[in-house]
C-alpha positions as CSV (number, residue, x, y, z in Angstrom):
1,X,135.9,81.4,-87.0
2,X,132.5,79.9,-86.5
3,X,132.3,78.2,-83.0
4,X,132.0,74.3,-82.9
5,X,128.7,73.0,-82.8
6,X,127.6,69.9,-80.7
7,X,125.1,68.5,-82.9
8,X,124.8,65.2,-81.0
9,X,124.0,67.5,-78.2
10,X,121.6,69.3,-79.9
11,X,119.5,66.5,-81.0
12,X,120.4,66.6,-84.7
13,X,122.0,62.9,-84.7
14,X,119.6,60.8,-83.1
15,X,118.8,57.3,-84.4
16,X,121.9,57.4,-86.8
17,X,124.6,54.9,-86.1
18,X,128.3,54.3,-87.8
19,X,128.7,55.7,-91.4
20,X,125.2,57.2,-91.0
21,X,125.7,59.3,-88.5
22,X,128.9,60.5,-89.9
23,X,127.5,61.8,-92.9
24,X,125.0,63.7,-90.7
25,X,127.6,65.5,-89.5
26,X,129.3,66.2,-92.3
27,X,125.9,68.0,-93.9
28,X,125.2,69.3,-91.0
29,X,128.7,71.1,-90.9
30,X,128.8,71.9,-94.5
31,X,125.2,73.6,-94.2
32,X,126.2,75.4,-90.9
33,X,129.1,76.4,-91.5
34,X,129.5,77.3,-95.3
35,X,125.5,77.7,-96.1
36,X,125.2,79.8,-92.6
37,X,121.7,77.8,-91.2
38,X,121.7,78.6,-87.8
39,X,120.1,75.7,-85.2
40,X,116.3,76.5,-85.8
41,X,116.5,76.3,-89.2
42,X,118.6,73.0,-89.0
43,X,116.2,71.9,-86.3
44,X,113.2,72.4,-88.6
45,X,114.8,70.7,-91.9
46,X,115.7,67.8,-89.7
47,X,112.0,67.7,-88.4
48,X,110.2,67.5,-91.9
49,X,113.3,65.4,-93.8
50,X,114.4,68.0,-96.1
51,X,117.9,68.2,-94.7
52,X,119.1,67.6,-98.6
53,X,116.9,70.2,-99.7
54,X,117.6,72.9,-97.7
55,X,120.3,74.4,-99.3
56,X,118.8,74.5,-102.6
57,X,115.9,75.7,-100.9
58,X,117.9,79.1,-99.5
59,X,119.3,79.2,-103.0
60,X,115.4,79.6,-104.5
61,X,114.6,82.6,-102.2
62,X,113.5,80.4,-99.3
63,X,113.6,82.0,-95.9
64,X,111.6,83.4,-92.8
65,X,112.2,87.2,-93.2
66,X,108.8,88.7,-93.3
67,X,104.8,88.6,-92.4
68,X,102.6,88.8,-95.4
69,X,101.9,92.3,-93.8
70,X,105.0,93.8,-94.4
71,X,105.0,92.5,-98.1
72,X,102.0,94.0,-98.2
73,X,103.3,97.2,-97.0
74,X,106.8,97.1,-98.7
75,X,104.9,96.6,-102.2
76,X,101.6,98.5,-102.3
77,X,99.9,95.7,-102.5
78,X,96.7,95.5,-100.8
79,X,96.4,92.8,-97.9
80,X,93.9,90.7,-99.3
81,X,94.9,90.9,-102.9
82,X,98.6,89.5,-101.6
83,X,97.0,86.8,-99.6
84,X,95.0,86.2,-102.4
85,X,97.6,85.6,-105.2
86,X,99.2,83.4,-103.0
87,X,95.8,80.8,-102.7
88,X,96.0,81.5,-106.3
89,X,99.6,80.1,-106.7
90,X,98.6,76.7,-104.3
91,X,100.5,77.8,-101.4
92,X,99.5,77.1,-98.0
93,X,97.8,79.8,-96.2
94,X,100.0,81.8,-94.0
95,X,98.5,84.1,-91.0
96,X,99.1,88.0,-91.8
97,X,101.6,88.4,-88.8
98,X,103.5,85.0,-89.3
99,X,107.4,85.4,-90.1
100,X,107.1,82.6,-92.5
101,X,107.6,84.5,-96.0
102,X,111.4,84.7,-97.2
103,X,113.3,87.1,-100.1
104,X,111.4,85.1,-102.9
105,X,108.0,85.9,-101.4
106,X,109.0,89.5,-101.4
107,X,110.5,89.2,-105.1
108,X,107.2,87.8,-106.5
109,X,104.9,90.1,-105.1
110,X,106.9,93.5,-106.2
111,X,107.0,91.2,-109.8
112,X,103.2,91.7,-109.2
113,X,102.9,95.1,-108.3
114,X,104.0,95.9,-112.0
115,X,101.1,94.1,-113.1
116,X,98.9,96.3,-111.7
117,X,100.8,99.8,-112.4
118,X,100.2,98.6,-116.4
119,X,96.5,98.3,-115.9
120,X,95.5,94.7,-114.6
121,X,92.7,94.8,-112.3
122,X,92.5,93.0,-109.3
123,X,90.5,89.9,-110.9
124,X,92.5,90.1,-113.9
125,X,96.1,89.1,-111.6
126,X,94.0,86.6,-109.6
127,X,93.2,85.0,-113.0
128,X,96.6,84.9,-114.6
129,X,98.6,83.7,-111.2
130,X,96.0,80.7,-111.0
131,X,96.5,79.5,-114.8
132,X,100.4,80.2,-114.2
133,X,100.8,78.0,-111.2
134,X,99.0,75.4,-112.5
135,X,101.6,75.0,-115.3
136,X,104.6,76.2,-113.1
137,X,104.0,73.3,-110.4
138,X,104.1,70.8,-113.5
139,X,107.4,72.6,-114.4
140,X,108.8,72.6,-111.0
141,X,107.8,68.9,-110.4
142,X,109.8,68.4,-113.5
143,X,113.2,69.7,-112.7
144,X,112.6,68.6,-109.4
145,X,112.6,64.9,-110.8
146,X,115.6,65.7,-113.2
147,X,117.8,67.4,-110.9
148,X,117.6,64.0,-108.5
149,X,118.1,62.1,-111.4
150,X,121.3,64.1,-112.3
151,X,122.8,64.2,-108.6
152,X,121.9,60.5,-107.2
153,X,124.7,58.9,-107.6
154,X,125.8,55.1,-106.4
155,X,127.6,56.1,-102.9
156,X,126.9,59.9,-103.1
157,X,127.4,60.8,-99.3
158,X,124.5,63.1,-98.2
159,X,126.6,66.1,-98.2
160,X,127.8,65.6,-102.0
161,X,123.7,65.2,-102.5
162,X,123.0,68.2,-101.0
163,X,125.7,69.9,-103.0
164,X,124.6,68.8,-106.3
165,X,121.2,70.0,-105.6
166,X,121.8,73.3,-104.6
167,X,124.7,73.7,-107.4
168,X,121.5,72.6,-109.9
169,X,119.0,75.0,-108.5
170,X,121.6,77.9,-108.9
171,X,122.7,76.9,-112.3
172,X,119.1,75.8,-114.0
173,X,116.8,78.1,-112.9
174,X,118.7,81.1,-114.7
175,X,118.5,79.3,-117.7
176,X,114.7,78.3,-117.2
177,X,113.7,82.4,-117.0
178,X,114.7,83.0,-120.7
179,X,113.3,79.7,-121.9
180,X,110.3,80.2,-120.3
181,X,109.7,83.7,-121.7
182,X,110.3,82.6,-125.4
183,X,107.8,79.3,-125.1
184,X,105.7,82.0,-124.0
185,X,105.9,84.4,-127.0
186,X,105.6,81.5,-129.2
187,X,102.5,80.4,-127.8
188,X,101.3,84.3,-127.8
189,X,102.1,84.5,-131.1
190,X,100.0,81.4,-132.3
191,X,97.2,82.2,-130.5
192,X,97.4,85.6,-132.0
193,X,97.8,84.2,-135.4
194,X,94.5,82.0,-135.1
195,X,92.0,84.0,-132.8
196,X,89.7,85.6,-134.7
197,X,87.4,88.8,-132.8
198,X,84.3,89.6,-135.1
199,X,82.4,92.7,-135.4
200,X,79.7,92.1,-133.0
201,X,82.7,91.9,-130.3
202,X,84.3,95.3,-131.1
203,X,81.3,96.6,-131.1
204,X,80.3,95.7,-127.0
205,X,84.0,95.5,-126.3
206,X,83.3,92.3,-124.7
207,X,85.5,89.1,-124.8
208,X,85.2,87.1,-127.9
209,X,82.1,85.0,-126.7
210,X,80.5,81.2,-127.5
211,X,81.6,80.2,-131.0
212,X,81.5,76.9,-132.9
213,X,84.1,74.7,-132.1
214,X,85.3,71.1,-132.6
215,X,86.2,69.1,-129.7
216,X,87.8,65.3,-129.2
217,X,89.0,63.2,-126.3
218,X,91.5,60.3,-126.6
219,X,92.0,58.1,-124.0
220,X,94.1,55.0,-123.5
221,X,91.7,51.6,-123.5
222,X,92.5,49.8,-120.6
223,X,94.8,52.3,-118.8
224,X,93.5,52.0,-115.1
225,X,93.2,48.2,-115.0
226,X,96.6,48.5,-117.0
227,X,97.9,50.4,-113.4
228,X,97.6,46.8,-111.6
229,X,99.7,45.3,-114.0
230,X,102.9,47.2,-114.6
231,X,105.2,49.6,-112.6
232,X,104.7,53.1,-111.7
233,X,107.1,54.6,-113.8
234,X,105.6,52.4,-116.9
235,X,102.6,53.9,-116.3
236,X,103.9,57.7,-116.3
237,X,106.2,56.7,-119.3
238,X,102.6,55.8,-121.3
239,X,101.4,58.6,-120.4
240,X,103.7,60.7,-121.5
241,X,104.1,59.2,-125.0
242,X,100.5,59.9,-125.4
243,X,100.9,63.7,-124.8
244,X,104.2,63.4,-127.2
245,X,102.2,61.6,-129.9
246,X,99.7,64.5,-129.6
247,X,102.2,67.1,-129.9
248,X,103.9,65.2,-133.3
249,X,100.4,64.8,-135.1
250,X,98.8,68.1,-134.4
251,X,98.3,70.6,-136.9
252,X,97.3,74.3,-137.0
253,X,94.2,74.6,-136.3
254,X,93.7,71.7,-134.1
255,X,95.6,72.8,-130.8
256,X,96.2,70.5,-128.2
257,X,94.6,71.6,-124.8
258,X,95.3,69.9,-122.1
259,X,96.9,66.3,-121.2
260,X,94.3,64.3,-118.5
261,X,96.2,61.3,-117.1
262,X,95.4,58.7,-119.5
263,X,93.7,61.2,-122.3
264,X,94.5,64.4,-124.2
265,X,92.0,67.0,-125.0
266,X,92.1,68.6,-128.5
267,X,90.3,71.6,-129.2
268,X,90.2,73.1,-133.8
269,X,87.6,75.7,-135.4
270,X,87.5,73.6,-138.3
271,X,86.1,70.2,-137.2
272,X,87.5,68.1,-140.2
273,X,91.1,69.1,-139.4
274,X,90.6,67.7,-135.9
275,X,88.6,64.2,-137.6
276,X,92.1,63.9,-139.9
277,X,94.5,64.5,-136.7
278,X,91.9,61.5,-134.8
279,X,93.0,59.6,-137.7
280,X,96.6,59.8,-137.4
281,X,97.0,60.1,-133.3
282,X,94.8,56.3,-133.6
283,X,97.3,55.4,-136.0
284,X,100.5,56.5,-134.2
285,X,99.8,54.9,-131.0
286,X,99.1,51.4,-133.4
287,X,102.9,51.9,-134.6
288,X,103.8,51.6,-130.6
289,X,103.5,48.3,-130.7
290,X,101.9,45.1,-128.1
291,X,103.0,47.0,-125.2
292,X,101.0,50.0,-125.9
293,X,97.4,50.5,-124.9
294,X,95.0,51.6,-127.8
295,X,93.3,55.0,-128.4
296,X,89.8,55.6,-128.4
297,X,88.8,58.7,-129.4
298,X,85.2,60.7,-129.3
299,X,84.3,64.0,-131.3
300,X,81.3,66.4,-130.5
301,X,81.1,69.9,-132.1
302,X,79.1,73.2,-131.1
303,X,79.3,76.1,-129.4
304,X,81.9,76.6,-126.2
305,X,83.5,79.4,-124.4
306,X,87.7,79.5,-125.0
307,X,89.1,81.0,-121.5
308,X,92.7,80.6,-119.5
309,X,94.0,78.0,-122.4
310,X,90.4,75.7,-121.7
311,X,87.1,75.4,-123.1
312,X,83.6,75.1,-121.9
313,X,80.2,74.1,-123.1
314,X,78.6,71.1,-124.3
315,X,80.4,69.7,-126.8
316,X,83.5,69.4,-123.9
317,X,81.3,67.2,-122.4
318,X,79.9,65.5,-124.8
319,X,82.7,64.5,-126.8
320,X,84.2,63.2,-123.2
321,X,81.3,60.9,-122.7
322,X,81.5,59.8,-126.5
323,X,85.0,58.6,-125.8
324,X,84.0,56.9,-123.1
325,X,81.5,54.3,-125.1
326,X,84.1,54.2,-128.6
327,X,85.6,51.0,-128.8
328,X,89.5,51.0,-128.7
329,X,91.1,51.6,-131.9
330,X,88.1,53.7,-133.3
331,X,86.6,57.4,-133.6
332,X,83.2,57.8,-133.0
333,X,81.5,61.3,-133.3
334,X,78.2,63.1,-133.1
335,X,76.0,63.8,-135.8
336,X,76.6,67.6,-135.5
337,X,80.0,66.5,-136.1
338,X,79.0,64.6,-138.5
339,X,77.4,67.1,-140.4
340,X,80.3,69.9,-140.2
341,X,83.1,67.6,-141.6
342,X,81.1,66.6,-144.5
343,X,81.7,63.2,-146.4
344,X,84.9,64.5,-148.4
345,X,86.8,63.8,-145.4
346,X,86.0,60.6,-143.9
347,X,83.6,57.3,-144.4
348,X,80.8,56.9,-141.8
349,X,78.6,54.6,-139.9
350,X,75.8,54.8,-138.3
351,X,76.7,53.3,-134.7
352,X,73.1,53.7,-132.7
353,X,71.5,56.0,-130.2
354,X,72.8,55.9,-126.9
355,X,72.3,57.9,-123.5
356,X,75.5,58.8,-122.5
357,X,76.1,59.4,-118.6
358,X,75.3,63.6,-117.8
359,X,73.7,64.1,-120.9
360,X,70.1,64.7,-121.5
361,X,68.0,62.4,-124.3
362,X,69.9,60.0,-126.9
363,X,72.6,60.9,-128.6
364,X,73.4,59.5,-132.4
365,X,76.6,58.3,-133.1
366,X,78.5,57.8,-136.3
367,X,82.2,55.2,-136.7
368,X,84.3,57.3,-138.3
369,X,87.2,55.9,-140.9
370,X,89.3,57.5,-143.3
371,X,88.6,57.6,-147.2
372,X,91.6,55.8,-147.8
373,X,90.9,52.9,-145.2
């Protein structure tokens, strides 16, 4: 039997009073006793607030067990490369001697060991744990916020909190593995189905280089001065319909690429595919009603560099700073946009020359409607 524990004595009850304190001590027990945290650790959870995290925390792989060194050691890794992955993942940078790292530290890295024994180069790992972490910490933002939502309860007691979210961490992030590998093959498998590698790229054996591309920005009119008016979680809700409006208009080829706040970036080879989907994303977010903001979207075509799910190059740009001067409800484009969607596809108007913020000279602009308008 575990011997009894003063936590008053030890610090761990300060400040809390009556029913408070009581369900202190009843986490506190319950985490000492049945989740074996010995004093530091319970000292140190207390310190930074995460007393009701804790336990889901130890459940993730959390822990103090090793120094990046003996990771290091105990996966072939080199040094540097490991302390390298992990600035690649956002973590906070640890010393190579500091007992900070825990069993999911030491998981991950032997997970990128076998990267390297099937031919990934140092630069090539780098690369591919910087794009996955920046979608991971979206993900693991998101189940955060859902698992809260799921255990906060109207009179939960701290130790039923603490409970719930450890019993969530255990039971959804089995589930999440398989999930996350099939949305991954599914997006391998488009992206396999549309790139295209030409002859001249074979040939140097070089990645598929610049190529002519189509690229829009939509952006909610009015969003930021819309953030002094309404709630927080309005906001994010607005947000998120966008991206989900995106998602239910696009069409192969037009892909959406990334979600920017208050605008969504869409990226298609064919440049009249992505005018048609402008169309209908305008139109969509009309059908929201009074209480949501209008689109404006801007289109610039030309030649940009696909890499790590983004693209770069001028049109990026420019088609940003076209948004930026469309008027809501309306598509305005370039006239090398212009010129590769032809007239079959839309009406246009000549909207003026305009210096646009970054970009050099005047750049013509053409209102964009559809036939049928």
């Amino acid at each position: 039997m575990s011997p009894v524990v003063d936590f008053a004595a030890e610090g761990l009850l300060d400040g809390l009073e009556g029913r408070a304190r009581e369900e202190r001590e009843e986490l506190l027990e319950w985490l000492h006793h049945e989740r074996g945290l010995d004093l530091d650790a319970l000292r140190e959870a207390s310190a930074t607030g995460t007393l009701l995290f804790v336990a889901a925390g130890g459940t993730l792989g959390a822990g103090s067990d090793h120094t990046a060194r003996e990771i290091a050691e105990l996966t072939g890794l080199p040094l540097d490369l490991y302390l390298g992955l992990r600035r690649a993942s956002g973590f906070p940078a640890v010393a190579p001697d500091a007992r900070v790292l825990g069993p999911g530290d030491l998981q991950a890295a032997r997970l990128a060991r076998r990267f390297l024994d099937v031919g990934l180069d140092h630069e090539h790992l780098i690369s591919t744990t910087r794009v996955l972490a920046r979608g991971l910490s979206q993900v693991a933002e998101l189940m955060r916020q859902v698992n809260l939502e799921l255990r906060l309860k109207p009179g939960a007691t701290e130790r039923e909190l603490a409970e719930g979210l450890a019993s969530g961490a255990e039971h959804l992030v089995p589930m999440l593995g398989p999930l996350l590998e099939q949305m991954l093959r599914d997006q391998l498998l488009q992206v396999v189905e549309t790139e295209a590698i030409t002859a001249a790229e074979r040939e140097s054996g070089s990645l598929p280089g610049a190529r002519e591309v189509g690229i829009a920005f939509a952006d909610l009119v009015g969003f930021t001065r819309l953030g002094e008016e309404v709630a927080p979680e309005d906001l994010e809700r607005i947000a998120a319909r966008l991206a989900e409006l995106a998602a239910e208009v696009v069409q192969p080829p037009v892909r959406v690429v990334k979600t920017i706040g208050d605008a969504v970036m869409l990226a298609s080879p064919e440049v009249g595919a992505l005018l048609r989907c402008a169309f209908a994303l305008v139109a969509r977010a009309g059908e929201e009603g009074e209480a949501f903001p209008q689109l404006r979207v801007g289109i610039a075509s030309g030649p940009a560099v696909s890499r790590a799910g983004d693209w770069f190059g001028r049109p990026v740009n420019l088609a940003s700073r076209v948004t930026s001067v469309a008027r809501a409800g309306s598509v305005l484009v370039t006239a090398e946009a212009r010129e590769a969607i032809g007239d079959d596809t839309a009406r246009f108007s000549y909207a003026g020359s305009r210096r646009l913020k970054g970009v050099p000279g005047e750049v013509r602009l053409f209102r964009a409607r559809p036939r049928d308008a």
